[in-house]
C-alpha positions in Angstrom: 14.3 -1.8 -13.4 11.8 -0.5 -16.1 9.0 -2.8 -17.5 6.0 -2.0 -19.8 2.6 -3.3 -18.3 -0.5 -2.7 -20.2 1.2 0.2 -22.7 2.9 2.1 -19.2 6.1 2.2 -18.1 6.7 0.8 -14.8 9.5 1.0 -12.1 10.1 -1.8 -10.3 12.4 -4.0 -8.3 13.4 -7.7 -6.7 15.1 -8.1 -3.9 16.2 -11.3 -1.5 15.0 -14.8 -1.4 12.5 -17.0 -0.3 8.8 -16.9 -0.6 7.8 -14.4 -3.7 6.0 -10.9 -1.9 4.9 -8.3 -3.5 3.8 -4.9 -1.6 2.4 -2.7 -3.2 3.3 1.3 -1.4 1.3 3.9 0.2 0.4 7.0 -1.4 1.5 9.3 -2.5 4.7 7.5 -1.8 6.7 5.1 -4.3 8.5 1.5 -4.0 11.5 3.5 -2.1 9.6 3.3 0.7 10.5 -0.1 1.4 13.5 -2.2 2.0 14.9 -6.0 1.6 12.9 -8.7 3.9 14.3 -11.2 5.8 12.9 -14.6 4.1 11.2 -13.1 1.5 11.4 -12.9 -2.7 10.4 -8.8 -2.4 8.8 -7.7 -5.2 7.9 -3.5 -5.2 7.2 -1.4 -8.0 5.8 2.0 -8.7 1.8 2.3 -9.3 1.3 4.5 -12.2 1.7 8.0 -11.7 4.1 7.1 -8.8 7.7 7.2 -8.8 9.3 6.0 -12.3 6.0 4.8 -13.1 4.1 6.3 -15.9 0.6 7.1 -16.2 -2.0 5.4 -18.8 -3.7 7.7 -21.2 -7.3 6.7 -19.7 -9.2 6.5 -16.3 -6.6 5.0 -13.6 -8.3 2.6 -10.9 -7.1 0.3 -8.3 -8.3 -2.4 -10.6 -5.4 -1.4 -12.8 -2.8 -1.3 -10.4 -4.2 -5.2 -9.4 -3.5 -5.9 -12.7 -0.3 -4.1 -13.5 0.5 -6.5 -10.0 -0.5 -9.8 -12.0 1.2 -8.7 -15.1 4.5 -8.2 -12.9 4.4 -11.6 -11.4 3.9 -13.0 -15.0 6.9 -11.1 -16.3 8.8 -12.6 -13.1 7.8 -16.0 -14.0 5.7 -16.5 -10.8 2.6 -18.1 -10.1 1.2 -17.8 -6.9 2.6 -14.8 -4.4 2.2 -13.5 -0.9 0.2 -10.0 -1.7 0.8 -6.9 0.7 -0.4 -3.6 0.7 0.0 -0.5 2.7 -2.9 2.2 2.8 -3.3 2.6 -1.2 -1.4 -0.5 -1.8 -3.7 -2.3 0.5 -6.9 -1.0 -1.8 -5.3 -2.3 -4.9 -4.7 -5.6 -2.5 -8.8 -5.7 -1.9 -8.9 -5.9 -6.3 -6.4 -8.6 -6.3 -8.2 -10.7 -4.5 -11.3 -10.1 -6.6 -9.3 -10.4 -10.3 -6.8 -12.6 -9.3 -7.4 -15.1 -6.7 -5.9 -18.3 -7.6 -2.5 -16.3 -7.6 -2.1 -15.4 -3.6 -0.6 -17.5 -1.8 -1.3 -14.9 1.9 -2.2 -11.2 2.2 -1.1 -8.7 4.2 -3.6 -5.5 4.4 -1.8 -2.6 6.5 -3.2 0.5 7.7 -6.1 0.2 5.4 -9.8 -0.4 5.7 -12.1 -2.0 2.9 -14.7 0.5 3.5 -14.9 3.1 0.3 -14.9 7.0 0.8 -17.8 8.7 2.1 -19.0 11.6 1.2 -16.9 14.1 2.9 -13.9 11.7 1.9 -14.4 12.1 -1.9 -14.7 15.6 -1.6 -11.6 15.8 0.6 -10.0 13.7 -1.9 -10.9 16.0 -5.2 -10.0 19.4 -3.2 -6.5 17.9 -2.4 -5.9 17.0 -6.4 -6.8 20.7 -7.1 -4.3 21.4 -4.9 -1.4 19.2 -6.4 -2.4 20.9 -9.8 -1.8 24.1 -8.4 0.3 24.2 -5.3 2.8 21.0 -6.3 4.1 18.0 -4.4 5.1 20.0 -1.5 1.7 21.0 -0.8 0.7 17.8 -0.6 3.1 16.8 1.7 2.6 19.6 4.0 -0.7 19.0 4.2 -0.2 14.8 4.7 2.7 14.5 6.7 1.0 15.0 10.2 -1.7 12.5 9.3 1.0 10.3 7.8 3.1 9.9 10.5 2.6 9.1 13.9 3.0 11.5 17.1 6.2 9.5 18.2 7.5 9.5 15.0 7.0 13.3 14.5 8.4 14.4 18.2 11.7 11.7 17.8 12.3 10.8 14.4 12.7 14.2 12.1 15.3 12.6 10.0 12.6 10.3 8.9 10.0 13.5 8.9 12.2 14.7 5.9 13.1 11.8 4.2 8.8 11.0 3.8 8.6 14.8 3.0 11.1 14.6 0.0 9.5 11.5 -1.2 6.2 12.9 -1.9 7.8 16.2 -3.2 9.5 14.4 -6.1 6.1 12.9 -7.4 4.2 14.1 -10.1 1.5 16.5 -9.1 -0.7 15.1 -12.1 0.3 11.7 -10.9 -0.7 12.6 -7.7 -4.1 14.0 -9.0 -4.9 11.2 -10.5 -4.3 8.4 -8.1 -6.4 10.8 -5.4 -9.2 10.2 -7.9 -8.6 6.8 -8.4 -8.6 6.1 -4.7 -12.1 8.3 -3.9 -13.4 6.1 -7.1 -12.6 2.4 -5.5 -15.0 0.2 -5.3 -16.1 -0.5 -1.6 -14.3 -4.1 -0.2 -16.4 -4.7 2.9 -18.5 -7.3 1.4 -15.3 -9.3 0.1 -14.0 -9.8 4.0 -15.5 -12.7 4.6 -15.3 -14.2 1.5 -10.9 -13.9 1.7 -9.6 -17.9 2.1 -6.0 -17.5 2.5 -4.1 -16.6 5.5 -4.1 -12.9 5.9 -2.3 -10.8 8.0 -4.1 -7.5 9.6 -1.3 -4.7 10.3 -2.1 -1.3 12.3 -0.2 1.3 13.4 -1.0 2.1 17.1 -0.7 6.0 16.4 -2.7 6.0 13.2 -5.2 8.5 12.5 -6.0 7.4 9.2 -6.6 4.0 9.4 -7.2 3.3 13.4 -6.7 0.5 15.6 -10.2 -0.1 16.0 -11.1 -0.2 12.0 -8.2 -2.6 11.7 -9.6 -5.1 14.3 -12.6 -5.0 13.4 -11.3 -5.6 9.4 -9.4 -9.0 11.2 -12.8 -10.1 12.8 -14.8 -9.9 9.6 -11.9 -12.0 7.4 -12.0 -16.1 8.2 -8.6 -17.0 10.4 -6.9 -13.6 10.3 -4.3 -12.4 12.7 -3.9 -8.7 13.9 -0.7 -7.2 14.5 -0.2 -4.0 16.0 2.4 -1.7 15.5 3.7 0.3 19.1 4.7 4.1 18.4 3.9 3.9 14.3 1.2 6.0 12.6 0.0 5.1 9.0 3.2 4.2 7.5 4.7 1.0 10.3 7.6 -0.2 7.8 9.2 3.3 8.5 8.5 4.5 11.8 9.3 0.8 13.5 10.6 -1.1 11.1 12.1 -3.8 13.0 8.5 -4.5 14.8 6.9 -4.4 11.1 9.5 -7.0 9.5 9.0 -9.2 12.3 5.3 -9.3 12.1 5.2 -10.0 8.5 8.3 -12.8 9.1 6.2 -14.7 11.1 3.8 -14.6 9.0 5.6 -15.8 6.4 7.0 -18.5 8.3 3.2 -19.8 9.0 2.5 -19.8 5.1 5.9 -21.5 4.4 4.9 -24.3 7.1 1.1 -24.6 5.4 
């Protein structure tokens, strides 16, 4: 389904029943990354530049895609909604809670950290949108795909491999460009940890390079009543590589909120 938010296109979709959920996708992935959960009112859509999505004429932030988030539930005709994010998704999760807090209901902050780039991260960040300018989508996914997926995944799972390798190389290069910019721009979370009141979930990969075990517990620590779930034999992106461990962590979850 197609929606305009804010003057952009957006791609979106709702799937299942029960508790309203919206996750927000890794980049540079899109809303196909994820599937129908059990006991939950799924609600994906594309950030701009990302799949269907299109991208705004200005400066794109992670405070936009929190908004385009609020806009969506508006459209939908909810108030108040579990809000998920992996990686990316989880950054534009962190501006949620800052813009829009009366409308969570839980969060759910995967393979992310709150921290923002360093240094050496921007710069990483801006060489690798130079890149999707020149060198496309398949560049970028050469160049992600073993930091994307974990070392299990990669040696036992190369249908999977492929399918994340033709996800990113059908996304815009320029869209691509610009969320890199908009996620070594984000505004640094770590100060907002302990200042989250609603029941949040804490999900790591055990294989993830990007966003490691350690960062992810110490992230649960620092937010008031959070649980930590890890992920066995998943890198950055859990919902693929184990699925069935993933959906069961975040179906307990929901199960605790729906009993609150």
């Amino acid at each position: 389904m197609l929606a305009t938010l804010y003057g952009i296109p957006i791609g979106y979709d709702v799937t299942g029943q029960g508790i309203p959920l919206m996750f927000l996708h890794a980049f540079p992935l899109d809303r196909s990354m994820f599937r129908p959960l059990p006991g939950a009112r799924l609600i994906t859509f594309d950030a701009p530049g990302a799949g269907e999505s299109g991208l705004p004429p200005g400066d794109l932030s992670m405070e936009a895609v929190a908004d385009i988030a609020a806009g969506l539930l508006d459209l939908l005709g909810i108030e108040k909604a579990v809000v998920g994010g992996i990686s990316m998704g989880a950054y534009a999760a962190f501006r949620f809670v800052c813009r829009h807090p009366r409308r969570l209901l839980g969060l759910i902050l995967s393979d992310t950290r709150a921290a923002a780039d360093s240094a050496e991260g921007r710069k990483a960040r801006y060489e690798m949108m130079e890149a999707a300018r020149s060198l496309g989508s398949a560049e970028i996914a050469r160049r992600m795909l073993p930091r994307l997926l974990g070392e299990t995944t990669r040696r036992e799972n190369p249908a999977l491999v492929e399918q994340v390798r033709l996800m990113i190389g059908k996304q815009d290069p320029e869209g691509i460009a610009r969320l890199l910019e908009a996620l070594a721009e984000r505004t640094d979370s770590t100060a907002l940890l302990k200042q989250i009141t609603v029941p949040t979930l804490v999900v790591a990969g055990e294989e993830d390079v990007i966003a490691t075990v350690a960062e992810s517990s110490e992230m649960a620590k620092r937010i008031p009543g959070a649980r930590l779930a890890i992920i066995p034999k998943a890198g950055h992106l859990p919902n693929l590589e184990q699925p069935e461990r993933f959906e069961k962590a975040v179906e307990s979850f929901l199960q605790e909120i729906g009993r609150e």
